[in-house]
C-alpha positions as a Markdown table, in Angstrom:
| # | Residue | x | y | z |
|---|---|---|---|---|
| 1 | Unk | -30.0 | -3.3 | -28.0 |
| 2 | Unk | -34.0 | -3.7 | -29.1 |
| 3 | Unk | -36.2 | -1.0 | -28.2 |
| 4 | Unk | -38.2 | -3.5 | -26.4 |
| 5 | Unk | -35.6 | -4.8 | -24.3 |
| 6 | Unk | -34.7 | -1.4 | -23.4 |
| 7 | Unk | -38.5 | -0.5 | -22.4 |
| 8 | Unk | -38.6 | -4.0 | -20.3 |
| 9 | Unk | -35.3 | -3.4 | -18.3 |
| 10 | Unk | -36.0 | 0.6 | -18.2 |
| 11 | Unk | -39.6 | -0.1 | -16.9 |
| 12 | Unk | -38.6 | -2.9 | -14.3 |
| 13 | Unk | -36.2 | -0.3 | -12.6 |
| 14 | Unk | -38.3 | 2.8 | -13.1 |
| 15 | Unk | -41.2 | 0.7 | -11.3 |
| 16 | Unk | -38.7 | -0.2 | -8.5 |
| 17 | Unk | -38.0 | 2.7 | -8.1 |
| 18 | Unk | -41.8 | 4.4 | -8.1 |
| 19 | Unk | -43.3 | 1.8 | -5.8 |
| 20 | Unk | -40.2 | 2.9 | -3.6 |
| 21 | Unk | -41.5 | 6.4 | -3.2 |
| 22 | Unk | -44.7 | 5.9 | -3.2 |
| 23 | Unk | -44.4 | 3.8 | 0.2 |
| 24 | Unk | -42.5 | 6.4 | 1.9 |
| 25 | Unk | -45.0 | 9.3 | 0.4 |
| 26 | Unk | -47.9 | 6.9 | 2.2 |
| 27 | Unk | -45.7 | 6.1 | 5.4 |
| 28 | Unk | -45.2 | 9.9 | 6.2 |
| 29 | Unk | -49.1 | 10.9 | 4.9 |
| 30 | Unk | -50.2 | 8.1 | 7.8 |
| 31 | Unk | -47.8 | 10.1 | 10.2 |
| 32 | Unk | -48.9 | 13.3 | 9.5 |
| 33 | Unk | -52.8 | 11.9 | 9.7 |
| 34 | Unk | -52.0 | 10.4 | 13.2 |
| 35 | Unk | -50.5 | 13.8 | 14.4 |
| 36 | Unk | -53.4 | 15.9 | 13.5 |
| 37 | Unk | -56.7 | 13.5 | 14.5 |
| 38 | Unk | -54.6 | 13.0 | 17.9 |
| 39 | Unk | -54.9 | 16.7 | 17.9 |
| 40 | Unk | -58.3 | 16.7 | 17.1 |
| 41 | Unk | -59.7 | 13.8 | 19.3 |
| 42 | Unk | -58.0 | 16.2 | 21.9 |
| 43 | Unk | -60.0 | 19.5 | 20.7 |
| 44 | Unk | -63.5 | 17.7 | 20.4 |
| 45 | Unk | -63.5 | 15.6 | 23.3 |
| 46 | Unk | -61.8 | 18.7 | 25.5 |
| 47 | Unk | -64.1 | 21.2 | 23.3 |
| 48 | Unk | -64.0 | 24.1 | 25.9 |
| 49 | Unk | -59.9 | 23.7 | 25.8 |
| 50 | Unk | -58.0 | 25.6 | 23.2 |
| 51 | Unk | -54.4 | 24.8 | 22.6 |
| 52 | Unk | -53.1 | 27.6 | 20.2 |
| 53 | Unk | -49.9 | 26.0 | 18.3 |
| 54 | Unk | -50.3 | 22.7 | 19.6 |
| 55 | Unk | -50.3 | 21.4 | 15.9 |
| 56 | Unk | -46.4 | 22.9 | 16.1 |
| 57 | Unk | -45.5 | 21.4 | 19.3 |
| 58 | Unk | -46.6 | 17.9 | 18.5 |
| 59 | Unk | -44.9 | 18.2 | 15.0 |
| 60 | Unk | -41.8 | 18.6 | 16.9 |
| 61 | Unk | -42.2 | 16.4 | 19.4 |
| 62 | Unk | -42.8 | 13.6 | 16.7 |
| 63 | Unk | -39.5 | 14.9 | 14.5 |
| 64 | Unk | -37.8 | 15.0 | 17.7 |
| 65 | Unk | -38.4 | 11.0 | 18.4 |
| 66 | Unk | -37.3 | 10.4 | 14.7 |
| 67 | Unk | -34.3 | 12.3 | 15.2 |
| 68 | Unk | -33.5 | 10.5 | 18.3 |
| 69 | Unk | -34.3 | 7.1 | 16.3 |
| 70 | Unk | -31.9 | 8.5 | 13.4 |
| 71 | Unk | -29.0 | 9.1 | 16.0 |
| 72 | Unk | -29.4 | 6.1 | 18.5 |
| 73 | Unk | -30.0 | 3.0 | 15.3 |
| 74 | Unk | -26.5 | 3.1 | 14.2 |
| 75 | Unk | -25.4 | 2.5 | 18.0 |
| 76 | Unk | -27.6 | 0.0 | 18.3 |
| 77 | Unk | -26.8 | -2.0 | 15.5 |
| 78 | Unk | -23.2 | -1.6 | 16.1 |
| 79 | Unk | -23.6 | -2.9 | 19.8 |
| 80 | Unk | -25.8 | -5.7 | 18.3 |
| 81 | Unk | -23.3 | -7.1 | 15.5 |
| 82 | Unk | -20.8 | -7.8 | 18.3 |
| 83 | Unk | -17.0 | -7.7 | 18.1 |
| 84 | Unk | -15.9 | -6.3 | 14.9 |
| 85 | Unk | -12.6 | -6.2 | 13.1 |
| 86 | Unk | -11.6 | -3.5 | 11.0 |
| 87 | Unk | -10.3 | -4.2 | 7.5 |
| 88 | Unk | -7.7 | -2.5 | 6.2 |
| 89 | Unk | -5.5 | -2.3 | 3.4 |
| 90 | Unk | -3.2 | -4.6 | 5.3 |
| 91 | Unk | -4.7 | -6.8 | 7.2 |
| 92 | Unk | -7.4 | -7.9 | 4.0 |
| 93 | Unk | -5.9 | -6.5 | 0.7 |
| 94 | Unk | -8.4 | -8.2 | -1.5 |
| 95 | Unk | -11.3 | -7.5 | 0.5 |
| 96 | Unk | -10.4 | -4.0 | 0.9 |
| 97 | Unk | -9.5 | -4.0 | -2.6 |
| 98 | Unk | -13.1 | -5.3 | -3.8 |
| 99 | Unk | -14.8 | -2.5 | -1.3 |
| 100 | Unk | -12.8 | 0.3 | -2.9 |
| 101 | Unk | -13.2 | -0.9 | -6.5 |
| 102 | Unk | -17.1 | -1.2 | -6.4 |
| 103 | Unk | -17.5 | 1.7 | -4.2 |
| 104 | Unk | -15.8 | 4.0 | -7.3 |
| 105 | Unk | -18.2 | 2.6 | -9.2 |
| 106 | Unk | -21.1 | 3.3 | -7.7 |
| 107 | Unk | -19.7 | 6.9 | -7.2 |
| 108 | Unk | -20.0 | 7.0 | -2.8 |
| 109 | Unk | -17.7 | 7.2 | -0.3 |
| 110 | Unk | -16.3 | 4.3 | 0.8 |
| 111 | Unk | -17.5 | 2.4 | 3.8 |
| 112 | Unk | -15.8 | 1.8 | 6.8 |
| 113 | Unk | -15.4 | -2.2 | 6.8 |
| 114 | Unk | -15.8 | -4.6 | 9.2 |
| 115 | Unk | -15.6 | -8.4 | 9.3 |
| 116 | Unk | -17.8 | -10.7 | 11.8 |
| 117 | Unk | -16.9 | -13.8 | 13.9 |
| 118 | Unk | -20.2 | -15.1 | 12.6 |
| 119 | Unk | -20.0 | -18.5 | 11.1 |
| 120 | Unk | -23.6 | -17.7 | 9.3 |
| 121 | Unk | -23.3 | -16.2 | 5.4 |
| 122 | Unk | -24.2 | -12.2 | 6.2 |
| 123 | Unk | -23.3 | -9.2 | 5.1 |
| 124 | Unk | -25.0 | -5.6 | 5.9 |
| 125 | Unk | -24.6 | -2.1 | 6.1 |
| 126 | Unk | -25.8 | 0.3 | 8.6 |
| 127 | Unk | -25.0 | 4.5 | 9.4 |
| 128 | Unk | -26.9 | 7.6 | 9.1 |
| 129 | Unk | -25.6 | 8.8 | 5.9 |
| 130 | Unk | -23.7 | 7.4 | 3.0 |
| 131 | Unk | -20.3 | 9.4 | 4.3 |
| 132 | Unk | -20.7 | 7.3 | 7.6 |
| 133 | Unk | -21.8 | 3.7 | 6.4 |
| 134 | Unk | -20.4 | 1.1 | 7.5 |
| 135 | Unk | -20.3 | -2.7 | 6.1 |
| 136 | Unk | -19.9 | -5.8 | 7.7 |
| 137 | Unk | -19.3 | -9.3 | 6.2 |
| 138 | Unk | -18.9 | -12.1 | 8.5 |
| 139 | Unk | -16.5 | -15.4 | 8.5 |
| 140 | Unk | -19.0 | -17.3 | 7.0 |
| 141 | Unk | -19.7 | -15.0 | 4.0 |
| 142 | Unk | -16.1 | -15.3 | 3.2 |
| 143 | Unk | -15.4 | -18.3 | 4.3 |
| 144 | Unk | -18.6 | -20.7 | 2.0 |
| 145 | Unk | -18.8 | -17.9 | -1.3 |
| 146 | Unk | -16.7 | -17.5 | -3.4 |
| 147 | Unk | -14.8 | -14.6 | -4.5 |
| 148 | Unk | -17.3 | -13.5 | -7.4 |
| 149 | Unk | -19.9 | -14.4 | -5.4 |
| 150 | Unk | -18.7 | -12.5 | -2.6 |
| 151 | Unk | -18.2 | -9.5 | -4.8 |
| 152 | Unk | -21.6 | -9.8 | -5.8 |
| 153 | Unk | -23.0 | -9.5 | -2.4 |
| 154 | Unk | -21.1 | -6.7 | -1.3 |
| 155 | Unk | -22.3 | -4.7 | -4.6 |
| 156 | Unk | -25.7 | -5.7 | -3.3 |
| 157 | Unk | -25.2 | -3.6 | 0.1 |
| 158 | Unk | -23.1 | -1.3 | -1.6 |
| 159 | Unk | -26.2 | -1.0 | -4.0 |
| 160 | Unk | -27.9 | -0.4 | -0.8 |
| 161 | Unk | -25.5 | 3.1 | 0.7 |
| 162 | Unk | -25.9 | 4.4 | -2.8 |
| 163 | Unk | -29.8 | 4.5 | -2.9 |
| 164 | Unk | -29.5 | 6.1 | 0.4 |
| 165 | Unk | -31.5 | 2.9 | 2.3 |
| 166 | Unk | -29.9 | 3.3 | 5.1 |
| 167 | Unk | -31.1 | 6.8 | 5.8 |
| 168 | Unk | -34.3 | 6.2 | 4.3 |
| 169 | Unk | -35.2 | 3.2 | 6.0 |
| 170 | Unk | -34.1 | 4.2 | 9.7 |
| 171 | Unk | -36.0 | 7.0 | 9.1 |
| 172 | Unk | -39.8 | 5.5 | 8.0 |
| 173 | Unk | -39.4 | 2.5 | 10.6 |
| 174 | Unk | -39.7 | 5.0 | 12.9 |
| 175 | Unk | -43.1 | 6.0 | 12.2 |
| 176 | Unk | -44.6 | 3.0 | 12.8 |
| 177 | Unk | -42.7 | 2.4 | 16.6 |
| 178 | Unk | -43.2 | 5.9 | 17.4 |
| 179 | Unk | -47.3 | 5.0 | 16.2 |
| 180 | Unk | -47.1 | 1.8 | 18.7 |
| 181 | Unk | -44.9 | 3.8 | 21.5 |
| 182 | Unk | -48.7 | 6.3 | 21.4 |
| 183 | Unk | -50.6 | 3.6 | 21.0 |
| 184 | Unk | -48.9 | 2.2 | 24.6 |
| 185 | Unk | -49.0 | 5.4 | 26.1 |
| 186 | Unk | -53.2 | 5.6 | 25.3 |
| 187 | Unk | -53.5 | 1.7 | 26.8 |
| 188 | Unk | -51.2 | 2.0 | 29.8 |
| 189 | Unk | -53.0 | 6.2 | 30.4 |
| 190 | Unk | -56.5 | 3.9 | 30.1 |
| 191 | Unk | -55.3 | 1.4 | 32.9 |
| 192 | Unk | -54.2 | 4.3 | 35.3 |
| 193 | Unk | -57.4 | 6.2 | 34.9 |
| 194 | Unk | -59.9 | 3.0 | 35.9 |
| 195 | Unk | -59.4 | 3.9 | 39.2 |
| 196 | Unk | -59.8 | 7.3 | 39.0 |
| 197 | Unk | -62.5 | 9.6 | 39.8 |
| 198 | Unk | -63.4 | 13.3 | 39.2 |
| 199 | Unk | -64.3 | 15.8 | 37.0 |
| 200 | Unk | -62.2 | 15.0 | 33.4 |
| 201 | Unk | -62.0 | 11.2 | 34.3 |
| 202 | Unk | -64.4 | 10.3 | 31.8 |
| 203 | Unk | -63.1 | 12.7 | 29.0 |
| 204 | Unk | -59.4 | 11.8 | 30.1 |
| 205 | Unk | -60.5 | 7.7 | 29.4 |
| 206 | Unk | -62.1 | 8.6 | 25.7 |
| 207 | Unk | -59.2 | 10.3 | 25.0 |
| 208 | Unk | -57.1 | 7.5 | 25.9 |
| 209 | Unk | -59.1 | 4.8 | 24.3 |
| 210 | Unk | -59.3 | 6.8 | 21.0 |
| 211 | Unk | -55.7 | 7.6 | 20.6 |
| 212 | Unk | -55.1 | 3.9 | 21.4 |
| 213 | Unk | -57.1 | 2.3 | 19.0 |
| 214 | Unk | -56.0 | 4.9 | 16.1 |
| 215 | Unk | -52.5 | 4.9 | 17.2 |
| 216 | Unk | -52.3 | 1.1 | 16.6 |
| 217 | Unk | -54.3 | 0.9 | 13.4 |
| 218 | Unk | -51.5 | 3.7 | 12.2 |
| 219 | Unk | -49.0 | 0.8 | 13.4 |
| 220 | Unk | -49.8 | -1.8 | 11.8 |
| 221 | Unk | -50.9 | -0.1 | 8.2 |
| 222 | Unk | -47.3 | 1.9 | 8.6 |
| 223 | Unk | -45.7 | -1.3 | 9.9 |
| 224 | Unk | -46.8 | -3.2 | 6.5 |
| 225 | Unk | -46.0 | -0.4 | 4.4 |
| 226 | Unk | -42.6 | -0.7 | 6.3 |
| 227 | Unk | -41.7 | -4.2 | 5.1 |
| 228 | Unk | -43.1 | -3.5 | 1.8 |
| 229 | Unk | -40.4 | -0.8 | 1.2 |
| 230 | Unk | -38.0 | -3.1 | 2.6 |
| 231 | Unk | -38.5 | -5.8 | 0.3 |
| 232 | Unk | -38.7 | -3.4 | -2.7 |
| 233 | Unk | -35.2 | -1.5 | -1.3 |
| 234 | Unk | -33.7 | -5.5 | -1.2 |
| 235 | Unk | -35.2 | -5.9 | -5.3 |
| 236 | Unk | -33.6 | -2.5 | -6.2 |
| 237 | Unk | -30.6 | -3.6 | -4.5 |
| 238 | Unk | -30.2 | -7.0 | -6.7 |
| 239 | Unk | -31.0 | -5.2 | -9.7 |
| 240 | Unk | -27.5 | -2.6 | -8.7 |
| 241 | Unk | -25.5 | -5.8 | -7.8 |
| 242 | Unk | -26.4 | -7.6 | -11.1 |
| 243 | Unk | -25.2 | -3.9 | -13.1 |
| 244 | Unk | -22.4 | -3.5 | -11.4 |
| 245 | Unk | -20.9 | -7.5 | -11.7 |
| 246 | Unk | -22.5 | -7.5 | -15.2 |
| 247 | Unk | -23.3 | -11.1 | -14.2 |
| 248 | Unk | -26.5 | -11.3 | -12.0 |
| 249 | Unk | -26.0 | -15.2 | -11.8 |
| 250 | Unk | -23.5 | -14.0 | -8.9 |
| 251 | Unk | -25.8 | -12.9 | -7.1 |
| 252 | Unk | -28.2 | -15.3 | -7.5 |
| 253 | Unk | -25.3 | -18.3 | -6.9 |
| 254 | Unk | -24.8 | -16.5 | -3.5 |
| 255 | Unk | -28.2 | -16.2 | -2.7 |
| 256 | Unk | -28.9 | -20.2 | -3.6 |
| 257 | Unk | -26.2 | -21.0 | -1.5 |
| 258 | Unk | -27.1 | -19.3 | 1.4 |
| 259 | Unk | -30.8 | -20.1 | 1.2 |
| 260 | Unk | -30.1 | -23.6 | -0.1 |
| 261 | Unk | -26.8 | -25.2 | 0.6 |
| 262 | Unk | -26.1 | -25.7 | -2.7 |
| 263 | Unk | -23.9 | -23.9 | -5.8 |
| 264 | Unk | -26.1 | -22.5 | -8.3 |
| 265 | Unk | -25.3 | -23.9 | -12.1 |
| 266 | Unk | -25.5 | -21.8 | -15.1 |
| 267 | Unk | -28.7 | -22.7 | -17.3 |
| 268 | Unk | -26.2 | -23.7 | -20.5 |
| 269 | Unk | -24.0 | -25.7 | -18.1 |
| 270 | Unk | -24.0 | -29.6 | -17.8 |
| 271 | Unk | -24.1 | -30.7 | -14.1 |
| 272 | Unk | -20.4 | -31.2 | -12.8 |
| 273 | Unk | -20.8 | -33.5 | -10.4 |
| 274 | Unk | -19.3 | -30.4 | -7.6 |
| 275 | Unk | -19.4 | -31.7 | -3.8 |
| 276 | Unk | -22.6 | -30.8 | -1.7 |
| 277 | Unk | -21.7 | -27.3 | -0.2 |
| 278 | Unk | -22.9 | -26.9 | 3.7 |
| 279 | Unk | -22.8 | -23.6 | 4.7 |
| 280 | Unk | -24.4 | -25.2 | 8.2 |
| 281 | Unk | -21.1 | -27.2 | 8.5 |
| 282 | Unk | -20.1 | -25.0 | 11.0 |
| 283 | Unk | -21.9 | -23.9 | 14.3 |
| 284 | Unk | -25.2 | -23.3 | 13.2 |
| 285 | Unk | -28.6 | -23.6 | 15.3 |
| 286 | Unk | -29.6 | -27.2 | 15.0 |
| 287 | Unk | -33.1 | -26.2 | 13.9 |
| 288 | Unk | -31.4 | -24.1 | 11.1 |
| 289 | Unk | -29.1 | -27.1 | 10.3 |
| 290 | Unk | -32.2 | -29.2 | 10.2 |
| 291 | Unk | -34.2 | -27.1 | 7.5 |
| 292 | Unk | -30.9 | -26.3 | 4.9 |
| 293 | Unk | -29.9 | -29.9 | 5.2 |
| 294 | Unk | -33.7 | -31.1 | 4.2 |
| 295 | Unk | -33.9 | -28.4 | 1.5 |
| 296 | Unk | -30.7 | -29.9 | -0.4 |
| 297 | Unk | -32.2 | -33.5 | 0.2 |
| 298 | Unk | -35.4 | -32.3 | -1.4 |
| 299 | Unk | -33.9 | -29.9 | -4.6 |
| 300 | Unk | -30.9 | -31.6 | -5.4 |
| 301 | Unk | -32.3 | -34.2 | -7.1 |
| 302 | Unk | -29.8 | -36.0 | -9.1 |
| 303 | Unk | -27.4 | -35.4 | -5.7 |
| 304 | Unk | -24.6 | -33.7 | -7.6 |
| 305 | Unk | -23.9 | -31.1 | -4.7 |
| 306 | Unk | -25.7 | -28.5 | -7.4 |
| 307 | Unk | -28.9 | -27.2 | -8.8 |
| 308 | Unk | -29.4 | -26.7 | -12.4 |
| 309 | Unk | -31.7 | -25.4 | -14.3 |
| 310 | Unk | -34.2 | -28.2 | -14.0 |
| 311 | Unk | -33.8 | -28.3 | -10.2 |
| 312 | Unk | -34.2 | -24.9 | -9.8 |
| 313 | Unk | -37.4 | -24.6 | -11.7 |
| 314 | Unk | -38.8 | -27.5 | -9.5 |
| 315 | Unk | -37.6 | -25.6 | -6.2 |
| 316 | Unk | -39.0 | -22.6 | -7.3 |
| 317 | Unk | -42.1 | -24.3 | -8.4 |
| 318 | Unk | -42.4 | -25.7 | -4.3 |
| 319 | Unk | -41.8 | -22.3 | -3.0 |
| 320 | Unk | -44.3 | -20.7 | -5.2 |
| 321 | Unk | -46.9 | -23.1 | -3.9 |
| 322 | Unk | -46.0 | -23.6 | -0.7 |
| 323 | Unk | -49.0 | -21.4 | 1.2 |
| 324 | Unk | -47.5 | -20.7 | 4.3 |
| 325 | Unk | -44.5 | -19.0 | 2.4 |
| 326 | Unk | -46.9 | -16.7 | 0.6 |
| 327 | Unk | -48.7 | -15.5 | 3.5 |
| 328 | Unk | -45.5 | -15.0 | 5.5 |
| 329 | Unk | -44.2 | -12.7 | 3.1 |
| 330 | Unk | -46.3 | -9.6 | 4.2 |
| 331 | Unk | -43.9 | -9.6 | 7.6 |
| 332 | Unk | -40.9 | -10.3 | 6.0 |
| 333 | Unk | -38.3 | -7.5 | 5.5 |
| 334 | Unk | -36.3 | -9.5 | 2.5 |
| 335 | Unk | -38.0 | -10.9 | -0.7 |
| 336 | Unk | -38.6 | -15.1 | -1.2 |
| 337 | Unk | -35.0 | -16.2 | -2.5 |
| 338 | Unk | -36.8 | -17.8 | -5.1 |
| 339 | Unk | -38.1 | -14.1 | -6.3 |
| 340 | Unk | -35.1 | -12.7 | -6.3 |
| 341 | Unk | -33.1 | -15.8 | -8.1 |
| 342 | Unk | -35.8 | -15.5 | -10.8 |
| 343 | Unk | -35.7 | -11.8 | -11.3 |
| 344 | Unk | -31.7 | -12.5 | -11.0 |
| 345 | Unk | -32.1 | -15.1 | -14.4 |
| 346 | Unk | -34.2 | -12.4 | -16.0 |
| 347 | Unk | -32.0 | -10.0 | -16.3 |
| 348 | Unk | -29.2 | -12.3 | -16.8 |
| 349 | Unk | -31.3 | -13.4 | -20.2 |
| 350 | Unk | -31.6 | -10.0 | -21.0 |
| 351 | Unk | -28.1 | -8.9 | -20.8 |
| 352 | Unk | -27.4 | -12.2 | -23.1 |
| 353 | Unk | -29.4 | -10.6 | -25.5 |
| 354 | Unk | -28.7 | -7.2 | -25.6 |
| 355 | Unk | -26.3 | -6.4 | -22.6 |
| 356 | Unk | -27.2 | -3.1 | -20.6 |
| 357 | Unk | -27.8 | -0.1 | -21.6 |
| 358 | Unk | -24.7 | 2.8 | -21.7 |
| 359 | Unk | -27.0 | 4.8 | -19.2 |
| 360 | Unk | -27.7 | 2.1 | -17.0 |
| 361 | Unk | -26.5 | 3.8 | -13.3 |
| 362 | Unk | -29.1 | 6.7 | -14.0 |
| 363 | Unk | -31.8 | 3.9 | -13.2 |
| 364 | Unk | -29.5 | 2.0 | -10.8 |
């Protein structure tokens, strides 16, 4: 492999991984600065007061809520995803089989797995450590990918318990509900001291309106910061998926699907005239229906029920210039599809002309 390949791939990851810290390093700096300038709004405005350890006492009051958040998010998620049924060596041997293999690879425990009634393509992981993850994968995933493609996405959420995103992000998307949980408190404390009257009234509202207004400035900085991890935890994720399958166009094939309705051709293949392939065939929301059904109309040009290498550079030419996309991307937890299908074809260039490196899983 060329040195400068080796710098490019080792680089990409390193800066995956960097921007990744540095949001959670600014996440928990913003909560640390709301903690002590609440204190502090408190001292000035109350100057006579004194409140020896209260610096403590909020501390743990704040690590309490995140604790509680830790605990309750796995319940809630579970309670969310609906019925569940377990997979087991017996009831899904290949499935189960897949799950083990890639989890020894990617040296965790293996996850308790579940499969969905949902007829959308999905698959996620949730728990509060890696010993006590749990994936799901729904009907649809295994019913409209296939079994590559499949594998792929599960090394994606595997890629997921082994960076630890499941702890990490339950943890930081705290911050910003437990910012916007004071921020509520300072409003609704305002609009129960309006009628009020007496000698700390007026130092009771400042207090109020000033932990307000910095409480939900905290939010919505932490609450970017938030989705910007997210969508950098989903990048780092691809890049494990397309290591571990040594064949990132898995991945990407899974993703076009999903996103698009349509199978994915290599770049060196000749179109082969596959069938269109609807992943809204079954119930899906009419609206949803609507939007994958005009996306194949518009990217599948010569209407071969795939997109190849032309087609894809004109649909991720549209996405790229399509405004609205751009701008909705600062609230979106998960990457354009068209970013991660071209950082995908990147790598899968790069393993054509040099493969990965030996060492790759010490970066992945």
């Amino acid at each position: 492999m060329s040195a400068p390949y080796m710098v490019l791939v080792m680089g990409s990851l390193r800066a995956l991984r960097t921007g990744s810290l540095a949001a959670i390093i600014l996440v928990l700096a913003f909560l640390s600065f709301l903690l002590v300038l609440v204190l502090l709004i408190v001292d000035i405005v109350l100057a006579t007061q004194s409140f020896p350890g209260a610096l403590w006492i909020v501390a743990l009051l704040a690590l309490l809520f995140l604790a509680i958040q830790w605990l309750v998010a796995p319940v809630i998620v579970r309670w969310a995803a609906g019925r569940l049924t377990p997979v087991t060596q017996d009831s899904n041997p290949w499935l189960y089989t897949i799950v083990d293999a890639l989890s020894r690879q990617a040296d965790i425990p293996m996850p308790r797995v579940w499969v969905s009634g949902q007829s959308s393509p999905n698959a996620f992981v949730f728990g509060r450590t890696r010993r006590s993850s749990h994936l799901v994968v729904t009907m649809g995933l295994l019913q409209r990918l296939n079994q590559d493609e499949i594998r792929a996405v599960i090394g994606h959420e595997l890629g997921h318990v082994r960076h630890r995103d499941v702890t990490i992000m339950t943890w930081v998307s705290a911050i910003p509900l437990l910012a916007y949980v004071l921020a509520r408190l300072g409003f609704e404390a305002l609009r129960g001291a309006q009628g009020v009257r007496g000698k700390g009234a007026g130092q009771g509202m400042l207090i109020a309106v000033l932990v307000a207004i910095l409480s939900y400035a905290v939010y919505l900085v932490t609450q970017l910061l938030v989705l910007h991890l997210s969508r950098t935890r989903e990048y780092y994720a691809d890049a494990y998926s397309a290591a571990a399958t040594r064949d990132p166009h898995l991945l990407a094939s899974a993703l076009t699907k999903i996103s698009y309705g349509l199978s994915l051709a290599r770049r060196d293949s000749e179109p082969s005239g596959l069938r269109a392939f609807y992943i809204g065939d079954p119930v899906r929301a009419a609206q949803d229906h609507e939007i994958l059904t005009e996306r194949m109309r518009r990217y599948d040009i010569d209407r071969d029920g795939q997109i190849d290498a032309y087609e894809l550079q004109k649909a991720l030419e549209w996405e790229r210039k399509n405004s609205w996309r751009r701008a909705n991307e600062l609230f979106a937890t998960h990457p354009p599809t068209y970013k991660r299908i071209l950082m995908l074809e990147q790598i899968e260039e790069e393993i054509k002309r040099g493969g990965l490196p030996a060492d790759i899983y010490r970066y992945v």
